[in-house]
C-alpha positions as CSV (number, residue, x, y, z in Angstrom):
1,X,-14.1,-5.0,17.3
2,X,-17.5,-3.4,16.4
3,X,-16.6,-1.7,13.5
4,X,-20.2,0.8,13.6
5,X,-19.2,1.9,16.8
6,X,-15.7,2.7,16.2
7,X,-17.2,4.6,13.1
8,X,-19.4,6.5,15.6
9,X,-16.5,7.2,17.8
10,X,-14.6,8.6,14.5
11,X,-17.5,11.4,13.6
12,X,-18.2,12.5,17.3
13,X,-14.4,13.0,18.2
14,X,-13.7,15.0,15.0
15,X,-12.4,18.6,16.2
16,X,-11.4,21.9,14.4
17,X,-8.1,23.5,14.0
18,X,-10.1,26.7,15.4
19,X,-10.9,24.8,18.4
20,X,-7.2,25.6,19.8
21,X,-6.8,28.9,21.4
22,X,-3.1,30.3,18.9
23,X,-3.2,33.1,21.0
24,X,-0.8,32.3,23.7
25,X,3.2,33.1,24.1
26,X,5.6,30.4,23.8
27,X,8.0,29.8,26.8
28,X,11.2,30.9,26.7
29,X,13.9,28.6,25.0
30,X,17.5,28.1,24.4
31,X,18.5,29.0,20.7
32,X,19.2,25.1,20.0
33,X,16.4,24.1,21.5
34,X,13.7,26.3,19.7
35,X,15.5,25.6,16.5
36,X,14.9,21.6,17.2
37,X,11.6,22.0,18.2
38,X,10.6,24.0,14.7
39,X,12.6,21.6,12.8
40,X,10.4,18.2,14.6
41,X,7.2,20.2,13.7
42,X,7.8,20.5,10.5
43,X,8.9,16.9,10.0
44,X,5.6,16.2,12.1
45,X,3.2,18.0,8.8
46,X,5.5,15.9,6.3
47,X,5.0,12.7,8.2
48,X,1.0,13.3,8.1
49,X,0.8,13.7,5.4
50,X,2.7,10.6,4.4
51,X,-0.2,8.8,6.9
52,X,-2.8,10.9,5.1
53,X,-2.1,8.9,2.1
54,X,-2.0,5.6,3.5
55,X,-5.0,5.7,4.9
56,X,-6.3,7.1,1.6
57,X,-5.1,3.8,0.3
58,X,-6.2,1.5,2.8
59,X,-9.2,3.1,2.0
60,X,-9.3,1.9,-1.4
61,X,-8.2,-1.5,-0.4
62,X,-11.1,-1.8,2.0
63,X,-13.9,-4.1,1.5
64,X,-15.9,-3.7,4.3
65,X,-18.1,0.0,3.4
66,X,-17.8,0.8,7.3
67,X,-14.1,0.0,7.7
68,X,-13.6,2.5,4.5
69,X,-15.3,5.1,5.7
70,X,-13.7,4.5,9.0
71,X,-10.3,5.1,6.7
72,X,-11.3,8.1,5.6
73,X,-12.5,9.9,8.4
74,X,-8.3,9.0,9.2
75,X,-7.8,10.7,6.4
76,X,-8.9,14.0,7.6
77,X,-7.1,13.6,10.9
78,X,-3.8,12.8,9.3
79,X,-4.6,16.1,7.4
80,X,-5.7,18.5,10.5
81,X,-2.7,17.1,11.8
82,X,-0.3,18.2,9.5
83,X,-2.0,21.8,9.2
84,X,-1.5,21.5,13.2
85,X,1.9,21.0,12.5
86,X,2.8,23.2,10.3
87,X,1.2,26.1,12.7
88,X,3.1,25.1,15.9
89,X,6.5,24.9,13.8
90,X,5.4,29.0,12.9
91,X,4.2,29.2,16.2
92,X,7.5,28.2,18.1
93,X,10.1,29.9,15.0
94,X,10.5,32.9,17.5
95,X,13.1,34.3,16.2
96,X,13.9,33.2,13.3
97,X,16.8,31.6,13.5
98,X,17.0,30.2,10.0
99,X,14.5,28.9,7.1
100,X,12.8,25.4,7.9
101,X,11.7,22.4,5.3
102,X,11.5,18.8,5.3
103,X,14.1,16.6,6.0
104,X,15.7,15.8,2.8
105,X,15.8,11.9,4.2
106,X,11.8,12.0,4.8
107,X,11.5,14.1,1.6
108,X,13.0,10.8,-0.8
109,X,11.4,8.3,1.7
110,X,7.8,9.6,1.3
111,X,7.0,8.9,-2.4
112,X,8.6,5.0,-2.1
113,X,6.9,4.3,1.0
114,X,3.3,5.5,-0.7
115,X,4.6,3.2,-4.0
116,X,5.1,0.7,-1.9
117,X,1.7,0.2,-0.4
118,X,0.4,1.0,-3.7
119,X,2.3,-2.1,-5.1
120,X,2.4,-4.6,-2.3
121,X,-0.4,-6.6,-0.6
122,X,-2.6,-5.2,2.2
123,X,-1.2,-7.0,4.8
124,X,2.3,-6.0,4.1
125,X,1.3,-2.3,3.6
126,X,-0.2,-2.9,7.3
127,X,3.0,-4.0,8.5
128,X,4.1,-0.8,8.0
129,X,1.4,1.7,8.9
130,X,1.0,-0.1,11.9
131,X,4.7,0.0,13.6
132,X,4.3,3.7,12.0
133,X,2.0,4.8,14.3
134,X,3.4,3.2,17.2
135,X,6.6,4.8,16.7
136,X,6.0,8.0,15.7
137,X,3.0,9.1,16.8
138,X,2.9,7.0,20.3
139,X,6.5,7.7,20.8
140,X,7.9,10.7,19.0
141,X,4.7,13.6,19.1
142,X,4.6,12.4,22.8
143,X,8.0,12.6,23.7
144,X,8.2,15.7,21.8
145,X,5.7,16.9,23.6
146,X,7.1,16.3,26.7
147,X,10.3,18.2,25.5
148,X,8.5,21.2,24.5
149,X,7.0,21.6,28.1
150,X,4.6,24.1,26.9
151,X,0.3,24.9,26.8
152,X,0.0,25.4,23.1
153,X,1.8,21.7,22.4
154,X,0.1,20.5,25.2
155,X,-3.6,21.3,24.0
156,X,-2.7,20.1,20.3
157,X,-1.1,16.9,21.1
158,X,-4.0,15.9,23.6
159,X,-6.2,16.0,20.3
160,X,-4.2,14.5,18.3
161,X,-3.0,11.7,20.6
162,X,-7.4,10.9,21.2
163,X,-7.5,10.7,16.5
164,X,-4.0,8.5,17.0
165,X,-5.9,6.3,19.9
166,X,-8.6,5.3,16.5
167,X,-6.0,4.5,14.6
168,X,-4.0,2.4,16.4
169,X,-7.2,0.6,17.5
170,X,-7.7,0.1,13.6
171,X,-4.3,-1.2,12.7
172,X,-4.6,-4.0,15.4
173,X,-7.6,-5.0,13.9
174,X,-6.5,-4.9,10.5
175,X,-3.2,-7.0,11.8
176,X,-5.4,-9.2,13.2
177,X,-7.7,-9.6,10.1
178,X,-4.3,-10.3,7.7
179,X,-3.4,-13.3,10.4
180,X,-6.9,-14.7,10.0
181,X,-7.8,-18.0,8.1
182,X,-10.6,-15.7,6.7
183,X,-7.8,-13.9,5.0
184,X,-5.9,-17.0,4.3
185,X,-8.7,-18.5,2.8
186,X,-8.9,-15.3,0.8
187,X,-5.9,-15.1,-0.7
188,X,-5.8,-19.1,-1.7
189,X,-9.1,-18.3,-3.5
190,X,-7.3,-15.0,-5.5
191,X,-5.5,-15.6,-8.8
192,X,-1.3,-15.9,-8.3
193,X,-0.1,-12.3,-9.4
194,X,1.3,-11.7,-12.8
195,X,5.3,-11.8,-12.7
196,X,5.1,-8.0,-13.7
197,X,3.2,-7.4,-10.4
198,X,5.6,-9.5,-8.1
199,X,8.7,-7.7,-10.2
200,X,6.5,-4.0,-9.0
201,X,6.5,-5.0,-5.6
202,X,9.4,-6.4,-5.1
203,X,11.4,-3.6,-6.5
204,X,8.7,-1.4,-4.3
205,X,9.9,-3.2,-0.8
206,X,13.7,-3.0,-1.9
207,X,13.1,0.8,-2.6
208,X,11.8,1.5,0.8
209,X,14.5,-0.9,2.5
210,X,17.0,1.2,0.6
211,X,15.3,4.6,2.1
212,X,13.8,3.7,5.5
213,X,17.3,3.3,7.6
214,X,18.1,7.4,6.8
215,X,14.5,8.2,6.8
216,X,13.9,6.5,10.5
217,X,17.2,8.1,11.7
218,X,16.9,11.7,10.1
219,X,12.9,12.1,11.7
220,X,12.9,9.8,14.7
221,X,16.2,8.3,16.0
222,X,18.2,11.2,16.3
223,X,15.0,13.4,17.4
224,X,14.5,10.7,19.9
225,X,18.2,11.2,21.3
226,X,17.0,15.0,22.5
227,X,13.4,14.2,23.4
228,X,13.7,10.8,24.8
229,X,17.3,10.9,26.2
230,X,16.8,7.8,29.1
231,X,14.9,6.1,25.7
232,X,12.0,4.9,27.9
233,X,9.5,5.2,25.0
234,X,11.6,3.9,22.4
235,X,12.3,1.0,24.2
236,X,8.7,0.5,24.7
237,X,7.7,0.9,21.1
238,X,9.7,-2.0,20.0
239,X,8.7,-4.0,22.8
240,X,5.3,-3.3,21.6
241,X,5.9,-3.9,17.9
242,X,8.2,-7.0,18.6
243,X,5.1,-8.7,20.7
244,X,2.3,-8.0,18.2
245,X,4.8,-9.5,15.4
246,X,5.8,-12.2,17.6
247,X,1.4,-13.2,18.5
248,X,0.7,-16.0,15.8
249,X,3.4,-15.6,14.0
250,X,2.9,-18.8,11.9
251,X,-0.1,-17.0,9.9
252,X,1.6,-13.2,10.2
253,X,2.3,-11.8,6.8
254,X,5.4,-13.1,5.3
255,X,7.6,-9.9,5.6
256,X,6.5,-10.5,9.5
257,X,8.2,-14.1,9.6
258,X,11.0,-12.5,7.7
259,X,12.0,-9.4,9.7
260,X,11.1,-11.7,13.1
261,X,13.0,-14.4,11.9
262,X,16.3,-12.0,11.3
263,X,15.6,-10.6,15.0
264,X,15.5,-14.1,16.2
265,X,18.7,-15.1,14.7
266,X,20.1,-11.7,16.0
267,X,19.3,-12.2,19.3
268,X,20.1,-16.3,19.4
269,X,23.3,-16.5,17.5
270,X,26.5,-14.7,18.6
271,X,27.9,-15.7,15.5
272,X,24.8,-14.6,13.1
273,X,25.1,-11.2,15.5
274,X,29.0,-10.3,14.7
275,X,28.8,-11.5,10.8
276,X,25.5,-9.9,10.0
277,X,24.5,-7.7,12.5
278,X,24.6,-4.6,10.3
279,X,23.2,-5.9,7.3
280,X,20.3,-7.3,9.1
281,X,19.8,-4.2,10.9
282,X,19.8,-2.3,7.4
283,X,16.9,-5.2,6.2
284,X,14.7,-3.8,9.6
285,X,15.3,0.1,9.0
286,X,16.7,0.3,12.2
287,X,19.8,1.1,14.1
288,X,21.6,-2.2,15.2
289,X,20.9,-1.4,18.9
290,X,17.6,-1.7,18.5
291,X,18.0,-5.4,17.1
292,X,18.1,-6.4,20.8
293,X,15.0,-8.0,22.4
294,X,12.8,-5.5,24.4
295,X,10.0,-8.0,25.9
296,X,10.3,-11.4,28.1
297,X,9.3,-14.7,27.4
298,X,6.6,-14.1,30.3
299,X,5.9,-11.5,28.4
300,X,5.1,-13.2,25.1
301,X,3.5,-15.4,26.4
302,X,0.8,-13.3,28.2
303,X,0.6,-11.7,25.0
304,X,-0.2,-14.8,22.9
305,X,-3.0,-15.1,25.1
306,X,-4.5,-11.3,25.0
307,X,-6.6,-10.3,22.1
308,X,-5.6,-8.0,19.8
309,X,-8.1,-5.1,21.0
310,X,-6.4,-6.2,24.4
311,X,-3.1,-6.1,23.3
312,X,-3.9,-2.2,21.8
313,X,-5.6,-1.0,25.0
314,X,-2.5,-2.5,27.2
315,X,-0.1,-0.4,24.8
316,X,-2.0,2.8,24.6
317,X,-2.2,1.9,28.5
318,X,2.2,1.4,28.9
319,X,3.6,4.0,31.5
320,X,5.8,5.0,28.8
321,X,2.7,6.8,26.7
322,X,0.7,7.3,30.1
323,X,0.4,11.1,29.0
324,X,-2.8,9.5,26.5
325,X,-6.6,9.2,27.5
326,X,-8.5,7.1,25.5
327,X,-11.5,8.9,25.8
328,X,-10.8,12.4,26.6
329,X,-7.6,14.2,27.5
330,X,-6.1,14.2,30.6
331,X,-5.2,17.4,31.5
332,X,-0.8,16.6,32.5
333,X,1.1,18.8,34.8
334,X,3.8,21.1,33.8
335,X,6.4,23.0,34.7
336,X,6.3,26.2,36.5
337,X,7.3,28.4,33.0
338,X,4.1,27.3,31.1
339,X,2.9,30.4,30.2
């Protein structure tokens, strides 16, 4: 990837909140259905946040100059994001049907998941942004998107899906980076960590292990279940993150031959399945149907061969997130009660 061009790309497609026209109605909606949608907004501005400050990390962590400032120009999207947020969930509470705040579950997960890429190495910490922003901002904006069927979502999520397109972009490259010998060779070359520091993190991972299972199912399971009821683009999320842990997987990150290894066992022993299926499920953060695999051996093996800017493109491509235009956005068509 040329990293100066992708920085170039990152200050021309910066845009203003101002730039969206607030002025329009909402569509009319069923009382459950405008309470969901303020509710998944105001998840959304807590779940920015929470990027906000990863990429402020991954910042830090950077050691290229033009990868860090590429970082933090993610660093105001993840914040014009969540201000976006936060106005749609105003802009859609109607009538008022109750008082909104975070999600108690993504309330407790947020502060152990910015601990833990505090505490743990860079390629672990990339493990985790990375499957972040495939599942819930390629999956769950657009989905909920879809399911709020209206201009005002429409124009907001078309700018934020082009910021998400830069991100995702980054995280494949970062993935590939942390399965390079470059960074092998790195990492031989680095002092072992103190046994205070490999105590920090490990207590860091077990914290976030602990939180992620309610977290995942409190702001994008159950969501999912409403916006994504045939669960096309959930299905095509972990097909996506199962294939990019699955390419090299001998030089992934060790928490990557870990949670691929538990899949594989899953999916290849009947007995391993009916034993430990739960618990394993628990280790992922994820609900034990989703322990299934979602790709084909054709499939991985096309994949092994792509490269990882290839393998980005093809998912920001799938005709599960076909609603996103690398470039500019796509105008989509909607139903006859836009406003």
């Amino acid at each position: 990837m040329d990293l100066e061009a992708m920085f170039e790309r990152c200050k021309r497609d910066q845009w203003a909140i101002s730039d969206l026209d607030w002025s329009g109605t909402p569509r009319p909606m069923a009382k459950a259905d405008e309470m969901a949608i303020v509710q998944y907004f105001t998840d959304m501005a807590g779940i920015e946040r929470l990027a906000k400050a990863l990429f402020a990390q991954q910042a830090k962590n950077a050691r290229d100059p033009v990868l860090r400032d590429i970082f933090r120009t993610f660093v105001a999207d993840e914040e014009r994001h969540a201000v976006v947020a936060e106005r749609l969930a105003v802009y859609y509470d109607v009538h008022r049907y109750q008082k909104y705040e975070m999600s108690r579950a993504l309330q407790r997960f947020a502060p152990s998941f910015v601990h833990l890429v505090q505490n743990v190495p860079p390629d672990i910490a990339n493990v985790y942004v990375t499957g972040g922003e495939i599942a819930l901002d390629m999956a769950l904006l657009r989905s909920i998107d879809d399911y709020v069927n209206d201009a005002m979502s429409q124009a907001a999520m078309d700018r934020i899906n082009r910021d998400e397109s830069r991100h995702l972009a980054i995280d494949y490259h970062m993935t590939e980076y942390y399965a390079s010998a470059e960074y092998a060779a790195l990492v031989a070359n680095e002092p072992p960590a103190s046994w205070t520091k490999r105590a920090r993190s490990a207590m860091a991972l077990a914290r976030v292990v602990y939180s992620a299972a309610p977290f995942f199912r409190a702001v994008f399971f159950d969501p999912m279940q409403r916006v994504d009821p045939d669960g096309k683009r959930l299905r095509e999320a972990f097909k996506r993150l199962q294939l990019l842990g699955e390419k090299n997987r001998e030089r992934a990150s060790t928490l990557v031959r870990v949670l691929c290894g538990v899949q594989a066992l899953y999916n290849e022993s009947s007995l391993f399945r009916r034993v430990f299926g739960r618990a394993a499920a628990r280790i992922c953060g994820i609900p034990v149907q989703l322990m299934d695999r979602f790709y084909t051996q054709e499939e991985a093996r096309r994949a092994a061969k792509m490269s990882y800017d290839d393998l980005a493109n093809e998912a920001l491509a799938a005709d599960s997130f076909s609603s996103f235009s690398w470039d500019r956005p796509t105008p989509r068509p909607r139903s006859a009660t836009c406003p």
